[in-house]
C-alpha positions as CSV (number, residue, x, y, z in Angstrom):
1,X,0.0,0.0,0.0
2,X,1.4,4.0,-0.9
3,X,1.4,6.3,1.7
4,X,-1.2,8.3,-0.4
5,X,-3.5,5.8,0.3
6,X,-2.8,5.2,4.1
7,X,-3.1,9.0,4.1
8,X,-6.6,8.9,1.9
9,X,-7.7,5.7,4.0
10,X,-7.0,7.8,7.5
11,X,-8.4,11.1,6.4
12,X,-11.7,8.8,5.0
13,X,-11.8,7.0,8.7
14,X,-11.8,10.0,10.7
15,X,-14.8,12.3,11.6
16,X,-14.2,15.8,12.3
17,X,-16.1,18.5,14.0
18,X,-17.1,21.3,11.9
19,X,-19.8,23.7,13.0
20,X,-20.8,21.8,15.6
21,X,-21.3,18.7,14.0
22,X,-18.9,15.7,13.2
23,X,-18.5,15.1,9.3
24,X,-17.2,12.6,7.0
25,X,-14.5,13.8,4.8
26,X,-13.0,12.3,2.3
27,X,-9.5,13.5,-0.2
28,X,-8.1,12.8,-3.4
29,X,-4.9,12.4,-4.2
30,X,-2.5,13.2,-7.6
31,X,0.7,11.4,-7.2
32,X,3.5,12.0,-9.7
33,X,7.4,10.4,-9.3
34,X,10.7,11.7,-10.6
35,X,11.8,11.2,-13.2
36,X,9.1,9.1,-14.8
37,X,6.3,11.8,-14.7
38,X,8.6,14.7,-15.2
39,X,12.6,15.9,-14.7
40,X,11.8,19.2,-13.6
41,X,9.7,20.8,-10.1
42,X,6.8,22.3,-12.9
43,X,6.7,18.9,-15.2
44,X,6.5,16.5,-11.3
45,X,3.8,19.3,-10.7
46,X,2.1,19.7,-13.7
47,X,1.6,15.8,-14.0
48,X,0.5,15.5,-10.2
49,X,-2.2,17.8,-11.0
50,X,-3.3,16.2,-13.7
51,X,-3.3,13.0,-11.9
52,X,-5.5,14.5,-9.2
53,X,-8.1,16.2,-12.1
54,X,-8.1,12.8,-13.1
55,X,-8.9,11.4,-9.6
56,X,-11.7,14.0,-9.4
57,X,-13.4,12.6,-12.2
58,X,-13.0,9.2,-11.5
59,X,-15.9,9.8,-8.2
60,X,-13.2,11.4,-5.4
61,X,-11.6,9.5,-2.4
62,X,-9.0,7.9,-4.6
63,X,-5.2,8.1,-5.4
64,X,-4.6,8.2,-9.3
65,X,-0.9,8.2,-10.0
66,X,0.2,10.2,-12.6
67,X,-0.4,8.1,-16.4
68,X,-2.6,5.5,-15.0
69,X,-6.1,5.3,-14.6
70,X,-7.9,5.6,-11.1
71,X,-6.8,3.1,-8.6
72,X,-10.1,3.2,-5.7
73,X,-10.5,1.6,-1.9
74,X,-7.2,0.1,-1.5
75,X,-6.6,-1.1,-5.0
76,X,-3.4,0.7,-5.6
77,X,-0.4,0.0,-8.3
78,X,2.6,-0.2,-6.8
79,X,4.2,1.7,-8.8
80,X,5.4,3.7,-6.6
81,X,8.0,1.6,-5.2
């Protein structure tokens, strides 16, 4: 498992009290790696962000890793490693 989704899977377990009420809240995550996804700070950003547009469309609370598709509820790619 990728720390992005032991992060999304904490963040997802948690409740959290916000105007007086405790509430679910869920993240997405865009993960990009050096130098795969880019050589330089704006092409590692520029493909996390896309990764995390990407997670965004693919329903939120997932990690999408920059140039694959979605990866949901502990499914992840380790291609991390």
């Amino acid at each position: 498992m990728t720390a992005a989704e032991r992060i999304r899977k904490r963040v997802a377990a948690g409740l959290y009290g916000m105007a007086g009420a405790d509430t679910a809240i869920t993240i997405s995550i865009g993960a990009a790696g050096y130098p795969e996804h880019g050589e330089t700070a704006e092409a590692l950003i520029a493909s996390a962000d896309g990764a995390l547009y990407e997670a965004k469309r693919s329903g939120r609370n997932c990690v999408v890793l920059a140039g694959s598709s979605s990866i949901t509820e502990g499914q992840i790619r380790e291609k991390m490693r």
